[in-house]
Structures are given as structure tokens and as C-alpha cells.
C-alpha positions in Angstrom: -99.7 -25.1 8.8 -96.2 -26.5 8.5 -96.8 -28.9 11.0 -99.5 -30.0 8.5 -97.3 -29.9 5.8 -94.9 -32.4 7.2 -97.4 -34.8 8.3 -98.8 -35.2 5.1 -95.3 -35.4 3.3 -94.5 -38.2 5.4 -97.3 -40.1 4.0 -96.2 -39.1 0.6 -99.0 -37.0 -0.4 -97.7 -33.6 -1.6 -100.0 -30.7 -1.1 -100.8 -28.0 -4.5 -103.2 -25.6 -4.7 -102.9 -25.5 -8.6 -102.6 -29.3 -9.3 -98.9 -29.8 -9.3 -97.0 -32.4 -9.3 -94.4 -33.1 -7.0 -92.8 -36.2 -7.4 -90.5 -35.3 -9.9 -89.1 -32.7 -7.2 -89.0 -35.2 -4.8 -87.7 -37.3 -6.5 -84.5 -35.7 -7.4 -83.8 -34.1 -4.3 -84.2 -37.9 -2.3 -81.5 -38.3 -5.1 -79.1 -35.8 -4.1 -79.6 -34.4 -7.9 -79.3 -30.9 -6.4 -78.8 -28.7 -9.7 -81.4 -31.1 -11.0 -83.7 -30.4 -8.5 -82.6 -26.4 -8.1 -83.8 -26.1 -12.2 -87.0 -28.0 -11.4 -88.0 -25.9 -8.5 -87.7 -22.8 -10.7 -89.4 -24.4 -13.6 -92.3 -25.3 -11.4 -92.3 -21.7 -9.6 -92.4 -20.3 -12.9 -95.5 -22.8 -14.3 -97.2 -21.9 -10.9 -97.3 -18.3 -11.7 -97.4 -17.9 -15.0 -94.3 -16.8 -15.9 -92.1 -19.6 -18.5 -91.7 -17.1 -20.9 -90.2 -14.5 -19.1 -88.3 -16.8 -16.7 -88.3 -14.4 -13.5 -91.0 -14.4 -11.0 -92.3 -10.5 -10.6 -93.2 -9.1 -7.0 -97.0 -9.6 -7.5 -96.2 -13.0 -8.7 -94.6 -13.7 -5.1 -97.5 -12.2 -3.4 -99.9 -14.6 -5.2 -97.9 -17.7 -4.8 -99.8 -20.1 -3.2 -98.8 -21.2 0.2 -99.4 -24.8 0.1 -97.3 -24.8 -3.0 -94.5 -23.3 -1.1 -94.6 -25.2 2.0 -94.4 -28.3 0.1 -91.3 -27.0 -2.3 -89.6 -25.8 1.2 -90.4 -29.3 3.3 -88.8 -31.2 0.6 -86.0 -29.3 0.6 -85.8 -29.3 4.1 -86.1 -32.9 4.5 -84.5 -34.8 1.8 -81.9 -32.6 1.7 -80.0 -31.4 4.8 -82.0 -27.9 5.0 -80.3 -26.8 1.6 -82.6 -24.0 -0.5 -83.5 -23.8 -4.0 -81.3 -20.8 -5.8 -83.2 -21.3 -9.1 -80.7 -18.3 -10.2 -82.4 -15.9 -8.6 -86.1 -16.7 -9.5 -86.7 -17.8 -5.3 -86.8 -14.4 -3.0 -87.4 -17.4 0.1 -87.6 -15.0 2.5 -90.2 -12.8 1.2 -92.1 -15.7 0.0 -91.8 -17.3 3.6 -93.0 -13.6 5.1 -96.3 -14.1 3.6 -97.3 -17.7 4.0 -96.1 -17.3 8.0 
């Protein structure tokens, strides 16, 4: 599925689940706007699932998340930016949101 993911990012389509978009994202990592883009990746994780308010993504929350969501947040990442990872203070728990889209 990443394989898939990538594909379609190079033709500039990026894949949501829910509707989101991720030009903005893109935008500012192609940028190098790195805090920029780290508060944006949490603001969208948040949207995704729910959560603004309370500003922290619960476990059920990371076992809902959709996976087409994620591997488009984690190829533009990867790409545009030298494999650096969203922080988003703590809101991203990447490798138990990686375990369950694998």
C-alpha cells in the first residue's frame, strides 16, 4: 500500500479517507517550514479524529485513524523532507500508528 501511496503522491493527488486536504501540508514541508508543518500535522490528526478540543489523540483514536490518512502524512514527510517525523508535541505515537496500517 505504500508503494501506492508514493505513486499517487508523485502525481500530486493526496489520498484521505475523510476528505482532507493536503496541500497545505505539502506545501509547507516542500517549504522547509518544519514547525509550520509539525503544528499542521497535529491540527489535521486532531480534525481527523475528532479531538480539537482536547488537543491529544486517545489510544482508540490511534486505532481508528485511517490508514490512507497516515500514509499520506508519513510520505510527505518522508519525501519533502529528508525522512524527518512530525513531533506535533506529543500528539503522533508513529510507531503505534505505523503497527496498525502495516
Amino acid at each position: 500500500m505504500y508503494e501506492e501511496t508514493a505513486r499517487v503522491l508523485e502525481d500530486d493527488e493526496l489520498l484521505s479517507d475523510v476528505g482532507v486536504d493536503y496541500t497545505p501540508l505539502r506545501d509547507l514541508i516542500s517549504s522547509g517550514q518544519w514547525k509550520k508543518a509539525d503544528e499542521e500535522t497535529g491540527a489535521i490528526m486532531l480534525k481527523i479524529s475528532g479531538r480539537v478540543t482536547a488537543g491529544w489523540l486517545r489510544e482508540e483514536d490511534i486505532e481508528t485513524f485511517p490508514c490512507a490518512d497516515l500514509q499520506t502524512i508519513d510520505s510527505l514527510w518522508s519525501k519533502s523532507s529528508g525522512d524527518r517525523r512530525a513531533s506535533s508535541n506529543g500528539t503522533i505515537n508513529w510507531v503505534k500508528l505505523e503497527s496498525l496500517c502495516a
